[in-house]
Every structure is written in structure tokens, then in C-alpha cells.
N, C-alpha and C positions, 0 to 999 in steps of 0.2 A: 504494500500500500504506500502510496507518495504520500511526502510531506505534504501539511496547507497550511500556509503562512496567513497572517491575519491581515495583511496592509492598511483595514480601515479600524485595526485597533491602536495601531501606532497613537502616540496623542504626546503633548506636550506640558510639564511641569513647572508649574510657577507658583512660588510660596514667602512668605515674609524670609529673611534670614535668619539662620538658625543659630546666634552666635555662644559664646562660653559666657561671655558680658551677663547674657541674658535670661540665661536659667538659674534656676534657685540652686541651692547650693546641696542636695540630696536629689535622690530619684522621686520620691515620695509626692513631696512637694513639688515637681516639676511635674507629675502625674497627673496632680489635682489642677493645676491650671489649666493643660491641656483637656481636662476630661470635661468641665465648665462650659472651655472653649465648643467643646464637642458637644456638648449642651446648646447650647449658647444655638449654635449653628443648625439647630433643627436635624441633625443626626436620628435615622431612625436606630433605635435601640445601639448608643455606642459605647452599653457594655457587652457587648456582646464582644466574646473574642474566641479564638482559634487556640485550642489547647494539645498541645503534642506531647506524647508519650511514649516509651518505648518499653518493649519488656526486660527480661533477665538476660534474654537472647538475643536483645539489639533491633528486635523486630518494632520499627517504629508504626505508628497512628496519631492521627489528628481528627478533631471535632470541633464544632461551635460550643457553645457552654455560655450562660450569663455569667458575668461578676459582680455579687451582690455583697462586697466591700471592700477596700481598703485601708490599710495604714501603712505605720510605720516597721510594722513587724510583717505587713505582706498583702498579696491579694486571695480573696477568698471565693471558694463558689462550694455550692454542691451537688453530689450524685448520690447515683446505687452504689455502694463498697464491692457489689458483686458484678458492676457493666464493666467492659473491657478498659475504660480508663482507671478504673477501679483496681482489676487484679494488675495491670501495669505498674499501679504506682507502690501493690505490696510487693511487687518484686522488685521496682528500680525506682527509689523515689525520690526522683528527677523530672522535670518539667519546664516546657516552654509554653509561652503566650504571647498573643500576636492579635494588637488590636490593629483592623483594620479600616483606619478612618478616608477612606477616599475618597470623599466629595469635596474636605478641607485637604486633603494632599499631605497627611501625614501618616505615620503609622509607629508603633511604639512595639517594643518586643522585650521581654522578660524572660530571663532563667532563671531554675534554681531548685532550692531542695522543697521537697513537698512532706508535709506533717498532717496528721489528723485532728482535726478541731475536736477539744472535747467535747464530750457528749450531751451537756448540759447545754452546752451553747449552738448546738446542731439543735434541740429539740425545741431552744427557743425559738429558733425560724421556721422550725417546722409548723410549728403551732402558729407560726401567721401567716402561713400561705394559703390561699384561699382553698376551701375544702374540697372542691374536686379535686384540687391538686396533690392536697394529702392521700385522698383513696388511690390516684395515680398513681402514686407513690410505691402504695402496697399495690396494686394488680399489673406494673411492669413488671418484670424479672428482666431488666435493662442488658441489652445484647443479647438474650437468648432466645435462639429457634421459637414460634409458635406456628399453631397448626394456620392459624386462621386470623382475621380482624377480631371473627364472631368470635373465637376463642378468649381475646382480650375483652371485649365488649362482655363475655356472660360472667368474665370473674372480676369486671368492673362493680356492675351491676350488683355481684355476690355479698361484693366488699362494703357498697354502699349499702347494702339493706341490713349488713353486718355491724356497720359502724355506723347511723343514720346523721349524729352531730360532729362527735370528736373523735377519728381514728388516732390510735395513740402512734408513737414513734416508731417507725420501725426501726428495727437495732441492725441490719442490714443498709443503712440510708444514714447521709452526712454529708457531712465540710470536711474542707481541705483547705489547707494556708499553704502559697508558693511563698515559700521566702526568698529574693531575689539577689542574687548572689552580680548578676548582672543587667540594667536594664538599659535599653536603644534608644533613643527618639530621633526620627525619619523625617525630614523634612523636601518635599519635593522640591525642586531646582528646574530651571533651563537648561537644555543639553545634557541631562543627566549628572549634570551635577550638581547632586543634591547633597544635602545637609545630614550628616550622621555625628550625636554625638553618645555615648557610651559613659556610661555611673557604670562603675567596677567597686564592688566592694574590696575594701584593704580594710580590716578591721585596724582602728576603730571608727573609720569613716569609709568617706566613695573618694575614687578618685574621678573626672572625668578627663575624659579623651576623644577627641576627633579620628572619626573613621573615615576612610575611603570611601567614594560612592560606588 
């Protein structure tokens, strides 16, 4: 099969400057302006990000995922403990994020080690995500085989007549902190020269550093 080249996706990147002057002096903080910004700009859903995982065996994957917080100790989201990003991360827990803001012509990327939120603070988000969501919760079994939709839909259905107000926690379901050992921010440019700078942690602080485009 031939190659096909895209000619009419070719396009051209123009963005403020991205200077060292002009970012805060942490990843954290240069996070949160940007994500405002991504706010700010009518972004639909920009926390949405690309989370890549790999296993014991090198075998990598990637997914979308919301990120429902950050700080200074990391970014957070959650899952099944038992969907495929799940046993990736009890075998190698390592992790990249990739938010992909392309309307404003930036993008940011995150490494780092990944921990398990405890379980007191997984149960309190659990309990406020809206209720269909928690029966969801219980009637996926996230990345495995089923027969059917109808299959999912009849132990939907099971679960809600099972649990009609408050289904409790499942003890299979939770958070995860990446804690970021290194984070990017991507600034598009004219001619491909764009704007890359890099927070490297050197404990007890970041360093940053200007990358190549």
C-alpha cells in the first residue's frame, strides 16, 4: 500500500513568545496560568489529557482521561485499579501526560512516578460524582471482553435497582497522583520554530531549560 501524504494539513504556527523572563519560577505555577488561559479561551474540556503507560514489559499505551486536580505535589485523575492503565501502573509506575491544547497552539507534557491516592480521598470524589456515574463505576469491569452493549446495559440496570440512592465505593476504583519529575511547555512558532521550555526536577527545586524544537 502507498504512502498518503496530507498536503492540506500542512498549517502554520504563530504564538506569543515563550521566554524564561516569563514563566513563574516552578512547573506548578506555570501550569495554572496556562490552564486559566485554556479556560479563559473557550477550550472545550482542557483537562482533558493523553495519559501513556507502559507495562513491566515495555509494552506501551495511551488514553484520554480527565484531570480532576492539581498541585504542588502533582496531577490527579481516576480509574478502574483493574482497566489496562491500571495493571500498567502496578507493574511500572511511570507515567506521561500530554495536554493537548491546539486551538491556543500550545501543548504541555508531564513525566513521572505515579502513587495511589488514598483511599479516603478517592471515596470522597467518589461520593460526588453524579450517581449514574457511580453505578458506572460498579457495572464496567474497564478493558475487559463483554459479550454484548445489552450485557452492560442489564448489569447496569442490576446495579441501579441494587443500589437505588448511594452505591458505596468500590474498593477496585480510585486516584492516582503523577508526580512530575519533569514537565514541557510547547509553545507554537513560525517555521517550526517553536518555543520548548522544560522544569526538570533537581531536588530541592526545578531547574528550567530551553529545548530544541
Amino acid at each position: 500500500m502507498e504512502s498518503t501524504s496530507l498536503p492540506g494539513l500542512r498549517r502554520s504556527y504563530e504564538g506569543e513568545p515563550l521566554l524564561e523572563s516569563d514563566v513563574a519560577a516552578d512547573p506548578i505555577s506555570q501550569f495554572a496560568v496556562w490552564f486559566q488561559q485554556a479556560l479563559d479561551a473557550g477550550l472545550p474540556e482542557p483537562n482533558a489529557m493523553i495519559v501513556a503507560t507502559a507495562s513491566a514489559g515495555g509494552r506501551p499505551s495511551a488514553r484520554t482521561v480527565l484531570l480532576k486536580g492539581f498541585d504542588e505535589s502533582g496531577f490527579v485523575f481516576y480509574t478502574n485499579y483493574e482497566s489496562r492503565k491500571g495493571r500498567d501502573l502496578a507493574e511500572n509506575a511511570r507515567a506521561s501526560l500530554v495536554f493537548p491544547w491546539h486551538p491556543i497552539r500550545r501543548q504541555v507534557r508531564v513525566e513521572g512516578s505515579v502513587v495511589k491516592l488514598p483511599h479516603e480521598e478517592s471515596a470522597e470524589y467518589f461520593r460526588s460524582r453524579p450517581y449514574g456515574s457511580r453505578i458506572a463505576a460498579w457495572a464496567s469491569r474497564q478493558s475487559a471482553v463483554v459479550r454484548s452493549r445489552e450485557q452492560l446495559d442489564a448489569r447496569y440496570a442490576e446495579l441501579a435497582a441494587r443500589w437505588p440512592e448511594d452505591p458505596p465505593v468500590p474498593d477496585f476504583w480510585g486516584g492516582f497522583r503523577v508526580v512530575p519529575s519533569e514537565v514541557e511547555f510547547w509553545q507554537g512558532q513560525l517555521d517550526r520554530m517553536h518555543d520548548r521550555l522544560r522544569y526538570r526536577r533537581v531536588p530541592p527545586g526545578w531547574v528550567l531549560e530551553r529545548l530544541a524544537p
